[in-house]
C-alpha positions in Angstrom: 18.4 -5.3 -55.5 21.3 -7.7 -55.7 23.8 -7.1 -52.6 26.7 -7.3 -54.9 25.3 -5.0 -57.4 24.5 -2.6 -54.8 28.2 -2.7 -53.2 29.6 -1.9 -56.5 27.4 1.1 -57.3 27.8 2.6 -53.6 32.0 2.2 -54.8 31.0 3.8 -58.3 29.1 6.5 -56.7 31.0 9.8 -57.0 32.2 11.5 -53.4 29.2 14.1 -54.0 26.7 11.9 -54.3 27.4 10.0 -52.0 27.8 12.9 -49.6 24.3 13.8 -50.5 22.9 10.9 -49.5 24.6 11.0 -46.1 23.0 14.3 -46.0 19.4 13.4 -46.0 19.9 10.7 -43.6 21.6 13.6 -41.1 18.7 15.3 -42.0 16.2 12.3 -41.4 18.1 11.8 -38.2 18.0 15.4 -37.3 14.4 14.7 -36.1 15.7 12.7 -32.8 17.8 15.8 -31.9 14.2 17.9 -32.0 12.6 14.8 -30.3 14.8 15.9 -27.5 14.2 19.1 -27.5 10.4 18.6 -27.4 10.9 16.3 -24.1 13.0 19.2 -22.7 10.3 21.6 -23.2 8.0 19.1 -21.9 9.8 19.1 -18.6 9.9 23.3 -18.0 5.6 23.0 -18.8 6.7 24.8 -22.4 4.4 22.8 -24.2 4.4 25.2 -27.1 7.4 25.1 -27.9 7.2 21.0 -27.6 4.1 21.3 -30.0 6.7 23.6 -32.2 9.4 20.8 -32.4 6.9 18.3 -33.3 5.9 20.5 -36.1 9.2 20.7 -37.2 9.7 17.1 -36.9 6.8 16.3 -39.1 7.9 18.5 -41.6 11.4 16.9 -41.8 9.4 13.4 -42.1 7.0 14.8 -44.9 10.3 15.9 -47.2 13.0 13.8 -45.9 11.4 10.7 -48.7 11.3 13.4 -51.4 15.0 14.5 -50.6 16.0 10.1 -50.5 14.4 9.1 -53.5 16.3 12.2 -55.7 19.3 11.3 -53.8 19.2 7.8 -54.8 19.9 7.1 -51.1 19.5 3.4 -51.9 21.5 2.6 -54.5 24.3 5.2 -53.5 24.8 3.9 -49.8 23.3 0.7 -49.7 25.0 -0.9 -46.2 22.7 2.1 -44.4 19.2 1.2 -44.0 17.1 4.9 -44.0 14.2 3.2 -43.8 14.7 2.2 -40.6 16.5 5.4 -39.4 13.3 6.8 -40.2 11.3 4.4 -38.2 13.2 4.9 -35.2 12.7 8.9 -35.5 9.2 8.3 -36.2 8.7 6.1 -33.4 9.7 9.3 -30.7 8.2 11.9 -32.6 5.0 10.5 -33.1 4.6 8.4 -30.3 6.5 8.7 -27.2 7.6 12.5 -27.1 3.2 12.7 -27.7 2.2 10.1 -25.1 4.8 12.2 -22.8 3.5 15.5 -23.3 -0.5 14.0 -22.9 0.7 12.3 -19.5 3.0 15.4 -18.1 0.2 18.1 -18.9 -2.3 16.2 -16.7 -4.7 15.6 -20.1 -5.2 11.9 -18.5 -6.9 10.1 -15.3 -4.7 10.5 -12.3 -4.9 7.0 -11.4 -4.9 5.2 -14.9 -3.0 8.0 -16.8 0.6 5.4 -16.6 -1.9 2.5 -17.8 -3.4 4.7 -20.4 -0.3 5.9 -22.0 1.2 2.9 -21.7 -1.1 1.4 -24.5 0.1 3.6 -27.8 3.3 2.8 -26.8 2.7 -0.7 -27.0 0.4 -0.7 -29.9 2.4 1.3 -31.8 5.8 -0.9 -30.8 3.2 -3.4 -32.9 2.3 -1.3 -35.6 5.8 0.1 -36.2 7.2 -3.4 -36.6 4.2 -5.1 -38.4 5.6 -6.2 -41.6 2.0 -4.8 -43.7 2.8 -1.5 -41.7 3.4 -0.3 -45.0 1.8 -1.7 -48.2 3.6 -2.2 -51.6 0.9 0.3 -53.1 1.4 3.0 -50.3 -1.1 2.8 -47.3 -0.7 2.9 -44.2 -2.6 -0.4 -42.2 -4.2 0.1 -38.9 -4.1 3.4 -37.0 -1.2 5.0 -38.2 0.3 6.4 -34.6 -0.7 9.8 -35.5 -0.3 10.4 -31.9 1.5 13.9 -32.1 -2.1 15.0 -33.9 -3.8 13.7 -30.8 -2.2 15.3 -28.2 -2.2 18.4 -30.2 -6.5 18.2 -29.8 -6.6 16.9 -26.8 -4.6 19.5 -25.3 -6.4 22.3 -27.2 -10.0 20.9 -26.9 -9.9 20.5 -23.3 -11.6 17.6 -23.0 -12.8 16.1 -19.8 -9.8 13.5 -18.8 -12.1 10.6 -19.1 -13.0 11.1 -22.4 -9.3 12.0 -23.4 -8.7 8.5 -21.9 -10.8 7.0 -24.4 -10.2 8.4 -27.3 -6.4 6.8 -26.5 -7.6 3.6 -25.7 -9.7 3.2 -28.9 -6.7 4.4 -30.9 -4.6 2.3 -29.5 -7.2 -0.6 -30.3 -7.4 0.6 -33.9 -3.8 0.2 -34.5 -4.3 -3.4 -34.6 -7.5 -3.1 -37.0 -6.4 -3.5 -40.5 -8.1 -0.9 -42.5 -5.7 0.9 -44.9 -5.3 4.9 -44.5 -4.0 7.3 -46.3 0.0 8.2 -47.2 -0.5 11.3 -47.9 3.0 12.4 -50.0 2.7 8.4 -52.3 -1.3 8.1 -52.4 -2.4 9.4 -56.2 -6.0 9.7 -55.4 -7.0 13.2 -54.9 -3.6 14.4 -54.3 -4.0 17.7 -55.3 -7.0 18.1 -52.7 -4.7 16.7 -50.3 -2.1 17.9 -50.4 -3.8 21.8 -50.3 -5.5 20.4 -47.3 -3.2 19.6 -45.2 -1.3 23.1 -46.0 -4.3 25.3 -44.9 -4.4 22.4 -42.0 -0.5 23.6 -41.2 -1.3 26.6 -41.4 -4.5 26.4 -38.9 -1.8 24.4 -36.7 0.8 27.5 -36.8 -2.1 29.8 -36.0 -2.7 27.5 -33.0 0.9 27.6 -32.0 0.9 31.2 -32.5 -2.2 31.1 -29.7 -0.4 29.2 -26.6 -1.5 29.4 -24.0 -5.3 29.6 -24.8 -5.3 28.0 -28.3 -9.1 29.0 -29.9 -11.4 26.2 -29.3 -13.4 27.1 -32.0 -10.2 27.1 -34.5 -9.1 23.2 -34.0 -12.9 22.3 -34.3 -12.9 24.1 -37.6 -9.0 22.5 -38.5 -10.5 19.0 -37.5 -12.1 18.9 -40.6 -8.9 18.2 -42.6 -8.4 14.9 -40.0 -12.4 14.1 -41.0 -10.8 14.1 -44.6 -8.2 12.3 -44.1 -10.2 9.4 -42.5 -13.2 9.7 -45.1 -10.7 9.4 -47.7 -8.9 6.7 -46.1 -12.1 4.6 -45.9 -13.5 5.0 -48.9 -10.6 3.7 -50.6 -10.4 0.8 -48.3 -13.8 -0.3 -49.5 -13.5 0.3 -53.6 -9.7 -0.5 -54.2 -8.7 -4.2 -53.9 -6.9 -5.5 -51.0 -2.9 -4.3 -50.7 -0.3 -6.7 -52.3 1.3 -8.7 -49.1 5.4 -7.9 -48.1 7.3 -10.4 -49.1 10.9 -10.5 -47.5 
């Protein structure tokens, strides 16, 4: 959009709607404020209530494009930049405030854990500032720093700390691997089946919550399949739709 253009609609736009649009970016930015709480939580060992923050969080992030785009956010204040707003609230909530909680609750090698954790942050630094992070047609490429999902299984699973290492490592590796997954609230392919997975999924994640301090094991393996989904999904539409129009900018 023309700057010009875009300066004389945000001065056309009417008080309310413009107050709207400040809204859903308080609301986008909201998430650092629960960020913080989780890493306070973190610190008194109240890793449930961190988990519950980051729930929250992701909930904010899965409405908060909804709430922009009937807002007109873009048009109606054009000198603020949501989009990256919502990177930089993305970036702690799904990345460090995680890779936190997986270091402090001992889920990593005692010698390498600092190493270990230090690589989705770095990878994900990467990935967040990638210019094909996001595609014009609405995919996500390379691992798409799901990390709060992560720590969430690896904390429930109990997993011996070696393999919990790994399974960081070769995400971390994977951000950097362009295959195309999934966005789940743009991608029209199966929506519908998506979109009531990953409710019963929330809802297997509440139950979970609900469940602190001895989460059921045999739960998470049972919500893992909505992850199996995602990545199926994510894969088979890597190989049968042609490759993502580049970002020009």
């Amino acid at each position: 959009m023309d700057p010009t253009r875009s300066a004389l609609q945000s001065v056309a736009a009417p008080p309310i709607a413009r107050l709207k649009a400040w809204a859903v970016h308080l609301y986008t930015a909201s998430g650092a404020v629960l960020a913080l709480l989780a890493l306070d939580a973190i610190a008194h060992d109240g890793y449930a209530a961190a988990f519950g923050w980051l729930a929250l969080a992701m909930f904010i992030d899965c409405t908060d494009g909804t709430l922009a785009r009937r807002a007109r956010v873009k048009e109606v204040v054009p000198e603020f930049d949501g989009s990256k707003l919502d990177d930089i609230v993305d970036y702690l909530n799904y990345v460090l405030v995680p890779v936190v909680l997986v270091l402090h609750a001992g889920l990593l090698p005692a010698r390498t854990g600092i190493g270990v954790a230090a690589l989705p942050l770095l990878a994900s630094a990467y990935g967040f500032c990638s210019s094909e992070a996001k595609t014009p047609d609405h995919f996500f490429t390379g691992f798409p720093s799901y990390w709060n999902v992560v720590a969430l299984y690896l904390y429930v699973l109990v997993w011996p700390t070696w393999a919990n290492a790994a399974v960081v490592v070769l995400l971390s590796v994977m951000v950097f691997v362009p295959i195309r997954y999934l966005y789940p609230s743009r991608t029209q392919t199966a929506r519908s089946v998506t979109y009531t997975g990953g409710a019963l999924w929330g809802i297997a994640v509440f139950c979970l919550l609900l469940q602190f301090p001895a989460p059921s094991r045999r739960l998470a393996l049972i919500s893992l399949a909505y992850p199996a989904y995602y990545v199926g999904l994510s894969l088979w539409l890597h190989l049968r739709t042609p490759p993502s129009p580049r970002n020009v900018g």
